[in-house]
N, C-alpha and C positions, 0 to 999 in steps of 0.2 A: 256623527262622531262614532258611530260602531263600527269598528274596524273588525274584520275578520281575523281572525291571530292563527286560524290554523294551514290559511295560506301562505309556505314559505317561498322562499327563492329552488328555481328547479335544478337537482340534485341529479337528473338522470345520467348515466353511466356511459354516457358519450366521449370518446374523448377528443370532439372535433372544436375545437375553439373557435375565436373569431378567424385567426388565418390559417385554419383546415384542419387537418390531423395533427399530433403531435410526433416529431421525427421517431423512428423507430417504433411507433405503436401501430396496431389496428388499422390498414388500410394505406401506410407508407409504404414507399416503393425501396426503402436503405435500410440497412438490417441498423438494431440497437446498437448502440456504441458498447462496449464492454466496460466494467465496472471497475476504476483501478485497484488492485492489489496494494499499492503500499512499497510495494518493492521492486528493483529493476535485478533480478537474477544474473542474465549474465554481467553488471558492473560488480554485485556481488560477488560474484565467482572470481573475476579480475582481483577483486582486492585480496581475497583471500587469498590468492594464488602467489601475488606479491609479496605481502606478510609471510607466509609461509615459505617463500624462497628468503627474503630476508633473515627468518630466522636461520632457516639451513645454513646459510651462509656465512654466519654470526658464528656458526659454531664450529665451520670448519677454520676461520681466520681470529676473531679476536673474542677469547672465550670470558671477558670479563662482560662486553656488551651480550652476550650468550646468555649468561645469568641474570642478567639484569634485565634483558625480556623472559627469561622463565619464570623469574619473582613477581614480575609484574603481571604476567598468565596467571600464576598459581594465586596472587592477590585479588586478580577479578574473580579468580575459579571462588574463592572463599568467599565475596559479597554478592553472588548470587543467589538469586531469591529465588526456590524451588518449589 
């Protein structure tokens, strides 16, 4: 019943599993995948681009809708958290 307690399970620095390397590490042949960002920039871009024409356009045609997205600009602009 005397067990050895100071032999653990092997911790070595390999990172070859049971089915081989793991992709993109140490010994792959495919480079890492890249890490997402969070954001896709050019839809980004798009949107802003559209908003931003809608409002220009807001303002040369019906100037009640005009005010009514600057209120609503200037109301986000005042609940942000700086």
């Amino acid at each position: 019943m005397d067990a050895d307690l100071t032999a653990g399970p092997d911790v070595s620095s390999s990172t070859d599993g049971p089915e081989g390397p793991a992709p993109g590490g140490p010994g792959s042949a495919e480079p890492p995948k890249p890490a997402p960002s969070g954001r896709n920039l050019p839809v980004a871009a798009a949107i802003g681009a559209l908003l931003g024409g809608l409002v220009i356009a807001t303002l040369f045609t019906v100037k009640a809708t005009f005010l009514i997205f600057m209120g609503a600009a200037i109301a986000e602009i005042g609940r942000a958290h700086v």
